[in-house]
C-alpha positions in Angstrom: 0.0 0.0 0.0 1.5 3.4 -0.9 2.4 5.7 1.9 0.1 8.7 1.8 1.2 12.2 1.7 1.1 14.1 4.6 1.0 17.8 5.4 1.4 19.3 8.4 3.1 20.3 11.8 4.5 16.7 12.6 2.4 15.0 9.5 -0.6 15.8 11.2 -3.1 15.9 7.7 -2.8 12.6 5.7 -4.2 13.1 2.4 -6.3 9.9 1.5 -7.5 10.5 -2.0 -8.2 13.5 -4.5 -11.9 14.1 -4.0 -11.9 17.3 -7.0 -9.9 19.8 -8.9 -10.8 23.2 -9.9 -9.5 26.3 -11.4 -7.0 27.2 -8.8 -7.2 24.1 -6.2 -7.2 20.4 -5.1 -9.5 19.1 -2.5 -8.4 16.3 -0.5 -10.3 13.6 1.6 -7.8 13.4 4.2 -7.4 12.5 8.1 -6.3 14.5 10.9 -4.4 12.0 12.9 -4.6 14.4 16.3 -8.2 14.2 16.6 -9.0 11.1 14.4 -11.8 13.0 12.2 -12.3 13.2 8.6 -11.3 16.3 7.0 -11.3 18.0 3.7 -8.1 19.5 2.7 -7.4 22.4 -0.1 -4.3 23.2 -1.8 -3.1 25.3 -4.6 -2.8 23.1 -7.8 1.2 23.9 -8.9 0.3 23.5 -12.0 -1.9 26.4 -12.8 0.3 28.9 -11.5 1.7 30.9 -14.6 3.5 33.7 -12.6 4.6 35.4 -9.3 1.9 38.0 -9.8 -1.0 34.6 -9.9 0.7 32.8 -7.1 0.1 35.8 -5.0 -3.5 35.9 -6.2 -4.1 32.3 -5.3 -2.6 33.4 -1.9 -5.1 36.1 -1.4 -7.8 33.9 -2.6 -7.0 31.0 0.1 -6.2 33.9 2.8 -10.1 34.9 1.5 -11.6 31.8 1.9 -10.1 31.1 5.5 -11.1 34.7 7.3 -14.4 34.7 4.9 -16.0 31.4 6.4 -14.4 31.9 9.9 -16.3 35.2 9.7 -20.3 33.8 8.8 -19.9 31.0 11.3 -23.0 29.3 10.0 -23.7 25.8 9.5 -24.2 26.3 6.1 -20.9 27.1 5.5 -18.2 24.2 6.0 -16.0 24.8 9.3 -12.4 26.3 8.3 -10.5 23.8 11.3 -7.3 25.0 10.2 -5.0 27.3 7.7 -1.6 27.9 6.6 -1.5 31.2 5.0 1.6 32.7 5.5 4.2 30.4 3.9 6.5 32.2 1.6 5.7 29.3 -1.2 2.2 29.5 -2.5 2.6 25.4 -2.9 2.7 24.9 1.1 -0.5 26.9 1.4 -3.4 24.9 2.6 -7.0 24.8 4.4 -8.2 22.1 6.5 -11.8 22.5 6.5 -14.7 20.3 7.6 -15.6 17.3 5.3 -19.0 17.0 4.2 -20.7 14.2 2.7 -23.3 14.4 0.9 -24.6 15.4 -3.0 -23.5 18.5 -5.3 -27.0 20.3 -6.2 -25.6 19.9 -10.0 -25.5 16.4 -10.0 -28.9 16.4 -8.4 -30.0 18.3 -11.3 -28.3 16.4 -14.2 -28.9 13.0 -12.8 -32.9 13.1 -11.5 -33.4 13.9 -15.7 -35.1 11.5 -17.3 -34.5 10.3 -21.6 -33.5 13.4 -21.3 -36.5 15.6 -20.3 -35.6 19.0 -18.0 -35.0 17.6 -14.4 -37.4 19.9 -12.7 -37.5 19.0 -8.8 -40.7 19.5 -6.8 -42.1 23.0 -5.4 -41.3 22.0 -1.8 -37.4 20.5 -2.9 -36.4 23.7 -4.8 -38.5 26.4 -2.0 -36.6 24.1 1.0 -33.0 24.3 -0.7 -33.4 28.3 -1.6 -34.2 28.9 1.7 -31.4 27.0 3.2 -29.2 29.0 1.0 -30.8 32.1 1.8 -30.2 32.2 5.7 -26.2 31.3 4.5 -26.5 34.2 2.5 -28.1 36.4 5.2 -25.0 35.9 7.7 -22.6 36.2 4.9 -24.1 39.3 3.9 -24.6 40.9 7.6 -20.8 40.6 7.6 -20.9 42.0 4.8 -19.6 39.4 2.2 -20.9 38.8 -1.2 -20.0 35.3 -2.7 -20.3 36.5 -6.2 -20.0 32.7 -7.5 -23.0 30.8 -6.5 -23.9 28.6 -8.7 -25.6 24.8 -8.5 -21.9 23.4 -8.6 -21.2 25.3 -5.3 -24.4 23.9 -3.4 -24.0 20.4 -2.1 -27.6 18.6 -0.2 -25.6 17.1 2.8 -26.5 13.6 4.2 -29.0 14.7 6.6 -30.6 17.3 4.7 -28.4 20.1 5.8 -27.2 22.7 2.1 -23.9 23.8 1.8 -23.1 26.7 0.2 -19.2 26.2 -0.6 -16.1 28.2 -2.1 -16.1 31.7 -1.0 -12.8 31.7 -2.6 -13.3 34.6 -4.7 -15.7 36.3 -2.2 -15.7 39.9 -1.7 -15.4 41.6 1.6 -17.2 44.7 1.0 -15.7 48.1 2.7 -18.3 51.1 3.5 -16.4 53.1 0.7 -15.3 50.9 -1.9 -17.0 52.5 -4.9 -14.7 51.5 -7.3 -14.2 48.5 -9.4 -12.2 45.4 -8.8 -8.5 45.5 -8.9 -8.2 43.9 -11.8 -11.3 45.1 -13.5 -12.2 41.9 -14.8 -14.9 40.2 -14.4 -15.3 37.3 -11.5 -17.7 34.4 -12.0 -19.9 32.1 -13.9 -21.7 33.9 -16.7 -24.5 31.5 -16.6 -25.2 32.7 -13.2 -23.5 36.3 -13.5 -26.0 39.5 -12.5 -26.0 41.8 -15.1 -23.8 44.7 -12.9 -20.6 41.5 -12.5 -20.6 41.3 -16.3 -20.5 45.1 -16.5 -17.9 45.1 -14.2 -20.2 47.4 -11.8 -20.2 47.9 -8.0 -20.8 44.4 -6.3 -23.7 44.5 -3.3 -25.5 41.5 -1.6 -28.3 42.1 -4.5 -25.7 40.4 -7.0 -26.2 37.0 -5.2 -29.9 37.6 -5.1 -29.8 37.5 -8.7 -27.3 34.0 -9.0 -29.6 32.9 -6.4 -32.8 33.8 -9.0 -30.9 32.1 -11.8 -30.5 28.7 -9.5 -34.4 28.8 -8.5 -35.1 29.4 -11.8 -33.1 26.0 -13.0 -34.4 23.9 -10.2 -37.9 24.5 -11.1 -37.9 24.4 -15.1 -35.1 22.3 -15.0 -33.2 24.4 -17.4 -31.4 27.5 -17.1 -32.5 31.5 -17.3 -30.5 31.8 -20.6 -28.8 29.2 -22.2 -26.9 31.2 -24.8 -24.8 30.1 -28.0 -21.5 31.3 -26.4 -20.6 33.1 -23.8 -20.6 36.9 -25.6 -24.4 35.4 -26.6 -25.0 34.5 -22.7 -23.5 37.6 -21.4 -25.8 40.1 -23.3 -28.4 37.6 -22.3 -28.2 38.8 -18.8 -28.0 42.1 -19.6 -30.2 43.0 -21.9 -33.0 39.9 -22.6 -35.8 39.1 -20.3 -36.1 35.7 -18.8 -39.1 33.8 -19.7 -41.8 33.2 -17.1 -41.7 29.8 -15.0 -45.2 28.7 -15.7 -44.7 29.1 -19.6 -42.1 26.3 -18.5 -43.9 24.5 -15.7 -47.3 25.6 -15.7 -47.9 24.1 -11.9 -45.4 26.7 -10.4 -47.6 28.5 -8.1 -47.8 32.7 -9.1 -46.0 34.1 -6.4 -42.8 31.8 -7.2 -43.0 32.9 -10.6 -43.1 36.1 -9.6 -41.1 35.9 -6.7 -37.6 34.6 -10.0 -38.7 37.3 -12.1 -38.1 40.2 -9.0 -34.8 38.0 -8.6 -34.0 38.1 -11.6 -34.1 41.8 -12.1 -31.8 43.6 -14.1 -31.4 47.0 -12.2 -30.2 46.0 -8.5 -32.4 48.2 -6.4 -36.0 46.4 -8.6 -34.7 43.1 -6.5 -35.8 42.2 -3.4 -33.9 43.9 -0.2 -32.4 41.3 1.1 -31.8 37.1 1.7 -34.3 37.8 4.6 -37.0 39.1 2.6 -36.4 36.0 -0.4 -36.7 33.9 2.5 -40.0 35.2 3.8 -41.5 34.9 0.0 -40.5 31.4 0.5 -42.2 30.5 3.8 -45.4 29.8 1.9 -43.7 26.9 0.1 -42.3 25.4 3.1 -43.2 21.8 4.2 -44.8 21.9 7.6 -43.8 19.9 10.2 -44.8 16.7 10.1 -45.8 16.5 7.0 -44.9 13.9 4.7 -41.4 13.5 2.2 -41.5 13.8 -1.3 -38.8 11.4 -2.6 -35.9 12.4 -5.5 -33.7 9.7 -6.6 -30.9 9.9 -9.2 -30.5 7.4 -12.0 -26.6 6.9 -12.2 -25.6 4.3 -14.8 -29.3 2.9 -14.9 -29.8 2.3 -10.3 -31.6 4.2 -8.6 -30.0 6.0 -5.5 -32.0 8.5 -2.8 -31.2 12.0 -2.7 -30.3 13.4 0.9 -34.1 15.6 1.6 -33.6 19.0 2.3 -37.0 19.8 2.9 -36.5 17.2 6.6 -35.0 20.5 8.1 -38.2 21.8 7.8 -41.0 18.6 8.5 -38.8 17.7 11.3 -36.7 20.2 12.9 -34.0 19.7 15.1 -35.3 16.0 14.9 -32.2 13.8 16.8 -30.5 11.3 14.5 -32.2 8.5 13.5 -32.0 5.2 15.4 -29.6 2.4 13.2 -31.7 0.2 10.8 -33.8 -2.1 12.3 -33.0 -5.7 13.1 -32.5 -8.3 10.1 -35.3 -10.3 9.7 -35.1 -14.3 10.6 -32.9 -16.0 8.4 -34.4 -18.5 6.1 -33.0 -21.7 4.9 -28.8 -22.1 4.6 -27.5 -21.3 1.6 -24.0 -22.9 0.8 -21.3 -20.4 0.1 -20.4 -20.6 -3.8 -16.9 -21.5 -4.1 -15.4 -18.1 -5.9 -11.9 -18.0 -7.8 -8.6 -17.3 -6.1 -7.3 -14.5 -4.3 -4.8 -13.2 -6.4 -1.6 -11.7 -5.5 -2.7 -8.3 -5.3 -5.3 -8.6 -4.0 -4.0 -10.6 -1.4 -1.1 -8.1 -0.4 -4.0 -5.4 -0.2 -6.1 -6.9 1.8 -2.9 -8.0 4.1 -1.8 -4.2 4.2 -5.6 -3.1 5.0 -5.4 -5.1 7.9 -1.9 -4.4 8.9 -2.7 -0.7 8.4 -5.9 -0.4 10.4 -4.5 -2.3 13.5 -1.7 0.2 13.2 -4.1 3.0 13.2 -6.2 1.2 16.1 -3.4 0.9 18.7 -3.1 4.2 18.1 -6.3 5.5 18.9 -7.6 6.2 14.9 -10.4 4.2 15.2 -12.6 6.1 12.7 -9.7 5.9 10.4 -8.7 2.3 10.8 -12.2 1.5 9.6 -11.9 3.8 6.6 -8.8 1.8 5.9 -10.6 -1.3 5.8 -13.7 -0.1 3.9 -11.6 1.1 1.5 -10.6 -2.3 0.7 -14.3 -4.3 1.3 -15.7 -2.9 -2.0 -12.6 -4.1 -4.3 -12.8 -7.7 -2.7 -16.5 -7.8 -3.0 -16.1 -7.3 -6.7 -13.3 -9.8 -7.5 -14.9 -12.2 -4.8 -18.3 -12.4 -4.1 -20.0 -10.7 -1.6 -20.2 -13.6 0.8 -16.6 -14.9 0.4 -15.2 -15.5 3.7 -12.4 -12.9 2.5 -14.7 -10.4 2.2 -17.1 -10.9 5.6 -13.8 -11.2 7.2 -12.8 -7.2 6.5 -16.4 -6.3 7.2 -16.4 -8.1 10.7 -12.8 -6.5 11.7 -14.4 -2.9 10.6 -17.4 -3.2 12.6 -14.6 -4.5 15.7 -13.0 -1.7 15.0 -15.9 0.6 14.9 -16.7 -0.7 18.3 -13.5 -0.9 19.4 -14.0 3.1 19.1 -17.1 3.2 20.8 -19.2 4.0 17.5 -21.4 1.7 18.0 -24.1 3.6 16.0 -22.1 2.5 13.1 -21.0 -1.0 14.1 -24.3 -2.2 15.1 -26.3 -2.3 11.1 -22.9 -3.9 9.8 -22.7 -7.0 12.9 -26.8 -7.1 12.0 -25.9 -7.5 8.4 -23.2 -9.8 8.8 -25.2 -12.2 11.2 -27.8 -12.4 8.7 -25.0 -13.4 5.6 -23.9 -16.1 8.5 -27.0 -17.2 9.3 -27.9 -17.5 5.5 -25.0 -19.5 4.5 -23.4 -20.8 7.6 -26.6 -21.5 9.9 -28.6 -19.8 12.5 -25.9 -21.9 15.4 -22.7 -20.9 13.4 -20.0 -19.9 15.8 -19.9 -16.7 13.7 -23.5 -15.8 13.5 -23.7 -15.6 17.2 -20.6 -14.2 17.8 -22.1 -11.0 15.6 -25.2 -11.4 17.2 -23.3 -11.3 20.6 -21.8 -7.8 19.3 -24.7 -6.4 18.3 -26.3 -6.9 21.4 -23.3 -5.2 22.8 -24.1 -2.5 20.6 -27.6 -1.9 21.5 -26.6 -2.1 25.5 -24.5 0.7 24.4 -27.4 3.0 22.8 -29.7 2.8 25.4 -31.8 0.2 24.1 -32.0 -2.2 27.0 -34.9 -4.6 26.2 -34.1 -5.3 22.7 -30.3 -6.2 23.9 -31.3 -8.3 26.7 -33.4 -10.5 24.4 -30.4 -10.9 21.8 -28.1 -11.7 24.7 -30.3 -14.5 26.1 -31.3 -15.8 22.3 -27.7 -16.4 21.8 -26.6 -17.7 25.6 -29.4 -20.1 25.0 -27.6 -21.5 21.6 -24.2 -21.4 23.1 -25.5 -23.3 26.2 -27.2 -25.9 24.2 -24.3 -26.5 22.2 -21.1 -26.4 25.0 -23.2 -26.0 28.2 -23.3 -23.2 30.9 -19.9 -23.0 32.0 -18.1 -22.4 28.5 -15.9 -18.8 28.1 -18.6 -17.5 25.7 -21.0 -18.5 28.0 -19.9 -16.9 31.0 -19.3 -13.7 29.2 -22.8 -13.5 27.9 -24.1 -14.4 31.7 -22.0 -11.7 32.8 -23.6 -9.1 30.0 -26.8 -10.2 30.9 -26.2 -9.8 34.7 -24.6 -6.0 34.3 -27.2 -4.9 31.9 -29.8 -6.1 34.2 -28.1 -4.3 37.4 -28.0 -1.2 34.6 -31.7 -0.9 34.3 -32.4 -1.1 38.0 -33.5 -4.8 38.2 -31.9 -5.7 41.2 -33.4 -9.1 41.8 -33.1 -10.0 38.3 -29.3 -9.1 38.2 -28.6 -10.7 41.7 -29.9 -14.1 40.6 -28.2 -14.5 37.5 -24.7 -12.5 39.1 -24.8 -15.2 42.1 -25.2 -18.0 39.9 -22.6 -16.9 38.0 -20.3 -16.1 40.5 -20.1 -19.9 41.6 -19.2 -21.1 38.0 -17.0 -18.9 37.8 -15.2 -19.9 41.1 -15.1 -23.3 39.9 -14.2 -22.6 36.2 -11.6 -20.2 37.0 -11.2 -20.0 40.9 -12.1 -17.5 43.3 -9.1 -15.3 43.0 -9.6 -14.7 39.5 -9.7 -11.2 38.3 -13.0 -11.8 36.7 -15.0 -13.9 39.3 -14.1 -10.9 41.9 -14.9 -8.4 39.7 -18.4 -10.5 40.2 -18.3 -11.0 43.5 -17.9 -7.0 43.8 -21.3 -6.5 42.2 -23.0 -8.7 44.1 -21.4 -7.0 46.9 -22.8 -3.7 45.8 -26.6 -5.4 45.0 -26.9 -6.7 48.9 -25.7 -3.7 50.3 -27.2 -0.1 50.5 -27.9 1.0 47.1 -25.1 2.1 45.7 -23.6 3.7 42.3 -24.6 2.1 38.6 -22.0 -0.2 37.2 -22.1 2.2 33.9 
């Protein structure tokens, strides 16, 4: 496995792969090995710098972009963690920044298309991400910062609903008497989205974004943009000169006051717009699913499957709703299916796989337990492909990842992937298999850990009542699951519950392993505790 580059007092920032490239930068998927997190990292792409005068340029830009998003502290805005501006070489500049998973609003609109018809997204879909963008825009503007490049490729739909409005790279920090044009005098941004004063090379104001942000509502309903010009000279006197056409010639459903609402947007004299994000916002409101009302569903249609489309309208139906609770159990397992005999690990594979491993228990010892799974489920996907699915090769990685992920107390995480995997075991190995139980045993663990008691108990006594069929009470699996049934009992306040099955234990284990064990004491403790006063929880 190649050694990944790293960046960084002390190497802190491992670069893991090249997530994209634009005009003036790289942005990495990386690691931050101090506080074991996912991060995105941004560099300056060596390539594109012609001259002194654009590496200082690029400088500025990345100096910008760091003070710029520090400044709107919004959730909207991905977090600046951390920044090296002041390097004398523009090529050891770089921005740590918050990584964000989730679904560029251009791919949403290219991919949702259909044999090619206009992807147009519902009324409550393009009101709900407008609005989102709007309240980024409102604390960007109070600052007062103009983007001047928003644009559908600078929007991403985050996992859980959340929009991102990224790259105020080129954002303008606006002084009380800056009058004057750039310093250049050139025009900055994307003419498809470009208000009619930026091509003019006119005074820049928080209206300017108002009218990008028209041209994106505008696209996400009619599924096509304001002005779609021959080339760009076409495109540019477009926005300056041409009216746009009216969304319900388009999309005759679009309710009036939308239409109305892109046309004001899309203005061509700044002061016809409306006053401010605050104002779009409230024309919005209308639009707005209510909470509790029900999800319209987007997918994309990548390479012919289907895939859902994080919902942005969620922040809205259910607001500051917690996260929700890991999938639900997998369902009985039905007859055993034998395990197809699959081709041959070959070499390289092999020596990946054996690095994967070598490299996560590396990262484990050393507290990276979110990147020591990464490392492995970097490696599952490959295997899967050249393997099978079920190959023991491949159930192997995903049982160590789910260790690992419990290992680092994520047990949100862990617990779908030790459900999954005892189902595959249970499919192909048998409901008894020594390896179905043992994930069962793990999820169970896993569910202790989230609070949810009853279900874990049950799982914990299914299983202890397979292993003590099979190898009787006393075995070490045995005694481990008596022992999590006994604590999680003495957790929940079910003293008498926990005291018989602790004290039974107890003189097993004082048998099995002898009464000065570490573990048979550790027992005897809690019994201790459970016929005395009562006394602190056990956890």
């Amino acid at each position: 496995m190649s050694q990944a580059r790293r960046i960084g007092e002390q190497g802190r920032y491992e670069l893991i792969e090249e997530i994209e490239s634009g005009g003036m930068g790289t942005v990495w998927r990386g690691y931050d090995a101090v506080l074991d997190r996912e991060i995105a990292v941004k560099l300056i792409r060596p390539d594109v710098v012609a001259s002194p005068a654009q590496a200082a340029e690029f400088a500025r830009r990345f100096e910008r972009e760091a003070r710029v998003t520090a400044r709107i502290g919004h959730h909207g805005v991905p977090q600046v963690f951390d920044a090296v501006l002041d390097e004398a070489s523009y090529d050891r500049l770089y921005l740590v920044m918050e990584y964000v998973r989730g679904i560029p609003l251009r791919r949403v609109l290219t991919e949702t298309a259909e044999d090619g018809a206009a992807a147009r997204l519902p009324v409550s879909w393009a009101a709900s991400i407008t609005a989102q963008i709007c309240t980024v825009l409102s604390y960007a503007h109070a600052i007062p910062v103009v983007h001047r490049d928003l644009k559908p490729d600078n929007v991403l739909i985050a996992a859980d609903g959340t929009v991102k409005v990224l790259d105020f790279g080129i954002a303008k920090l606006l002084r009380t008497d800056v009058t004057r044009l750039t310093a250049t005098g050139s025009r900055i941004g994307t003419s498809r989205y470009m208000s009619p004063e930026q091509i003019d090379c006119a005074r820049i104001t928080p209206l300017s974004d108002l009218y990008a942000l028209g041209c994106v509502l505008h696209e996400l309903l009619a599924g096509e943009p304001v002005f779609s010009g021959n080339n760009e000279y076409q495109l540019l006197q477009q926005h300056m000169d041409e009216p746009p056409k009216p969304l319900r010639t388009l999309r005759p459903e679009v309710p009036e006051d939308l239409e109305a609402l892109v046309l004001d947007l899309l203005a061509k004299v700044p002061e016809q717009r409306p006053a401010d994000a605050y104002a779009v916002y409230e024309r919005l409101s209308p639009h707005l699913p209510q909470p509790g009302s029900a999800a319209e569903h987007v997918a994309l249609t990548h390479d012919g499957s289907p895939s859902e489309v994080p919902d942005p309208t969620v922040v809205y139906r259910r607001p500051n709703a917690p996260l929700r609770r890991t999938t639900p159990p997998a369902p009985s397992p039905g007859p055993v299916t034998p395990v197809p005999v699959r081709a041959r690990v070959d070499t390289a594979l092999r020596d990946t796989i054996r690095d994967a491993y070598s490299r996560s228990a590396d990262l484990a010892e050393s507290g990276r337990f979110a990147q020591a799974a990464d490392v492995l489920k970097a490696v599952i996907a490959t295997a899967a492909t050249a393997l099978g699915a079920d190959n023991p090769r491949v159930l192997g990685l995903r049982r160590q990842r789910a260790a690992v992920l419990m290992a680092g107390e994520d047990f949100r995480r862990a617990l779908p992937e030790f459900d999954a995997l005892a189902a595959v075991y249970a499919r192909t190995a048998g409901p008894a298999d020594e390896n179905t139980l043992e994930c069962r045993r793990h999820a169970a663990h896993c569910r202790a850990n989230l609070g949810q008691a009853t279900v874990a108990l049950r799982e914990f006594q299914e299983v202890l009542e397979v292993v003590s069929d099979d190898a009787g009470d006393a075995s070490e699996t045995a005694l481990d699951l008596r022992r999590s049934i006994g604590v999680l009992l003495f957790s929940e306040g079910r003293r008498v519950e926990a005291e018989n099955v602790l004290d039974a234990l107890h003189e097993d284990m004082c048998v099995v392993l002898g009464e000065d064990h570490e573990e048979t004491r550790e027992i005897a403790d809690l019994l201790a505790r459970l016929r005395g006063p009562e006394g602190p929880r056990p956890f």
